[in-house]
C-alpha distance (Angstrom), angle and dihedral (degrees) to the residues before:
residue distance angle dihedral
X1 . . .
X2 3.93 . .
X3 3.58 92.9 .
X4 3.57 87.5 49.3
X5 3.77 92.5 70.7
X6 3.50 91.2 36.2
X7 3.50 84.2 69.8
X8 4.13 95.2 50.9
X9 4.01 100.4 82.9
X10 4.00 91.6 47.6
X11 3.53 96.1 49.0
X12 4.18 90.0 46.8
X13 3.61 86.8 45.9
X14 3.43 92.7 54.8
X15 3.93 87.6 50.5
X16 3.30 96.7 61.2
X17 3.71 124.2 90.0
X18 3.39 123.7 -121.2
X19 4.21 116.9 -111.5
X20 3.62 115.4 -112.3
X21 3.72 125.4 -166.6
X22 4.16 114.6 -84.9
X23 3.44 130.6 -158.2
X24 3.84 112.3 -125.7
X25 4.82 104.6 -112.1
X26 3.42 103.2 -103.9
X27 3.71 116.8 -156.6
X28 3.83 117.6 -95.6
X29 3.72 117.2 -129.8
X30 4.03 131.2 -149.5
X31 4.17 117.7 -71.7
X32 3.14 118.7 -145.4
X33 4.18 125.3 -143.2
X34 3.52 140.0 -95.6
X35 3.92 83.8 -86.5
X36 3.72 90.0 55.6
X37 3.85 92.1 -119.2
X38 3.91 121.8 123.2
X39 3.33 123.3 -125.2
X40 3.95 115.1 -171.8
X41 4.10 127.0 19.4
X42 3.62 86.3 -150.3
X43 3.93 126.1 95.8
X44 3.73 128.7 -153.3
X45 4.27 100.1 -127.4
X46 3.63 127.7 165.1
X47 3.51 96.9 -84.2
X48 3.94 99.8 51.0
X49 4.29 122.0 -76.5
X50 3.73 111.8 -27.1
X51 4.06 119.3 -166.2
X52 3.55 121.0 -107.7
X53 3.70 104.7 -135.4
X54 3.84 114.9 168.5
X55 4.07 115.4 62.4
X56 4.27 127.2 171.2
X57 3.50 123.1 -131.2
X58 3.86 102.7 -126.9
X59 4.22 95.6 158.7
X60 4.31 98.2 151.7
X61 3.63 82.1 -134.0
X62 3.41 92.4 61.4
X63 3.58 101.3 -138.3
X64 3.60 114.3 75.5
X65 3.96 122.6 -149.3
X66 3.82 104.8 -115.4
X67 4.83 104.0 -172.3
X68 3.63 131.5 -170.9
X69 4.10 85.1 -126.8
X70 4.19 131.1 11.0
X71 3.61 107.3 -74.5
X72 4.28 88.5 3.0
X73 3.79 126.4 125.2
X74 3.69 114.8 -52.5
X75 4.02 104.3 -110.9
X76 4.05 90.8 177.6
X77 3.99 147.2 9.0
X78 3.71 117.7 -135.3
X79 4.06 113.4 -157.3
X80 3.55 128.5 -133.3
X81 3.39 115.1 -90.1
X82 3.95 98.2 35.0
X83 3.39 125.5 120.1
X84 3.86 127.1 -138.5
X85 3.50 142.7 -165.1
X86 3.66 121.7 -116.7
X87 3.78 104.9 -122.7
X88 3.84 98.1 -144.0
X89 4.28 121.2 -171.6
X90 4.02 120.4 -106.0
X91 4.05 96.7 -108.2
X92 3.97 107.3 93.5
X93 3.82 87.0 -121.3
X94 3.82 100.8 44.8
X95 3.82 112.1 124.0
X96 3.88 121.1 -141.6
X97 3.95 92.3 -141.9
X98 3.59 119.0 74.3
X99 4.12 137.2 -167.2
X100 3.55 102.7 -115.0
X101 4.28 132.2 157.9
X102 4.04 106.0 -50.2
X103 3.84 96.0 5.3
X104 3.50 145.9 -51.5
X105 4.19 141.8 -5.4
X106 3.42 139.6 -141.2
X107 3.72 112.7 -164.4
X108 3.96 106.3 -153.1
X109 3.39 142.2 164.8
X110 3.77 113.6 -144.8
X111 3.91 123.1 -147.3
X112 3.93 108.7 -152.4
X113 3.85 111.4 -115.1
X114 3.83 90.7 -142.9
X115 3.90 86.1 58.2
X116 3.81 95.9 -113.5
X117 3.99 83.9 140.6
X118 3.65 135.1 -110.8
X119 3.96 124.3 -26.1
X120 4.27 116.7 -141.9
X121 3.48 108.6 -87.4
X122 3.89 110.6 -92.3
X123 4.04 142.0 159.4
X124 3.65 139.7 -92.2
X125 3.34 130.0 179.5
X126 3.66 113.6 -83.1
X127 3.97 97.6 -133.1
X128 4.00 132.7 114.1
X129 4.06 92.1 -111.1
X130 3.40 90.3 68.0
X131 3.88 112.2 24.8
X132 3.45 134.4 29.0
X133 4.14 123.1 -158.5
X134 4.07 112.9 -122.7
X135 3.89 114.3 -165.7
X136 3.54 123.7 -117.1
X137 3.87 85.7 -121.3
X138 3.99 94.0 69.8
X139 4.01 92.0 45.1
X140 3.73 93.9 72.6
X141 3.23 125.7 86.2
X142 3.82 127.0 -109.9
C-alpha cells in the first residue's frame, strides 16, 4: 500500500504538461474595409468593446487635412508622424468615427509634438492612407 502512494506524485507529474513560452495578449486595434476606410474606434476585447484611443498620422503627403465638419473647410494640418487622440462622445457607446460625405471620420484632438499645446478637436478621414490605429498596449510605458 505504501508503495502505492509512493507512486502518486510521479504519476501526477507525469500528468502535467510541460510550460512552453507565451507571448504576453496584446490589444487588437480597429480594421479597416476592403475600401481601406474605418468604420468603428471601438474594439471587441475580452471584457466587452474597449475604445481605441491613440492613432498615427501616416498621410504620404505628410500633412493631413484636419475640418471643422466632413468634407468642411480645413481648420488645421496634422503631419506625418504625429499622433492624435481619438476624441470619442460622452455616452459609453458613442463612437469617435462618424459616416460623413465620401466616407468615414475620425474626430481627434491633436497634441503638438513640439509642445505648443493642444489643437481644437477636428476630423480626418477615417481611412488607412491617412491614419493608422496604435494599441493601447504600445502607449504605456515600459
Amino acid at each position: 500500500m505504501n508503495r502505492m502512494f509512493a507512486l502518486i506524485p510521479a504519476a501526477i507529474a507525469l500528468l502535467i504538461p510541460f510550460a512552453a513560452p507565451t507571448h504576453a495578449q496584446v490589444a487588437d486595434v480597429p480594421v479597416a474595409n476592403q475600401a481601406g476606410d474605418f468604420t468603428t474606434a471601438r474594439v471587441m476585447g475580452n471584457r466587452g468593446y474597449y475604445r481605441n484611443t491613440h492613432w498615427l498620422v501616416v498621410d504620404p503627403s505628410r500633412s493631413l487635412n484636419c475640418r471643422a465638419t466632413p468634407n468642411g473647410k480645413v481648420s488645421t494640418r496634422l503631419s506625418s508622424g504625429w499622433i492624435v487622440t481619438a476624441a470619442f462622445p460622452d455616452s459609453k457607446d458613442g463612437d469617435a468615427i462618424i459616416t460623413g460625405p465620401n466616407g468615414t471620420w475620425l474626430r481627434v484632438i491633436a497634441t503638438d509634438p513640439l509642445g505648443a499645446g493642444k489643437r481644437p478637436a477636428c476630423l480626418v478621414r477615417a481611412n488607412r492612407r491617412y491614419i493608422a490605429p496604435i494599441s493601447i498596449d504600445y502607449m504605456r510605458e515600459r
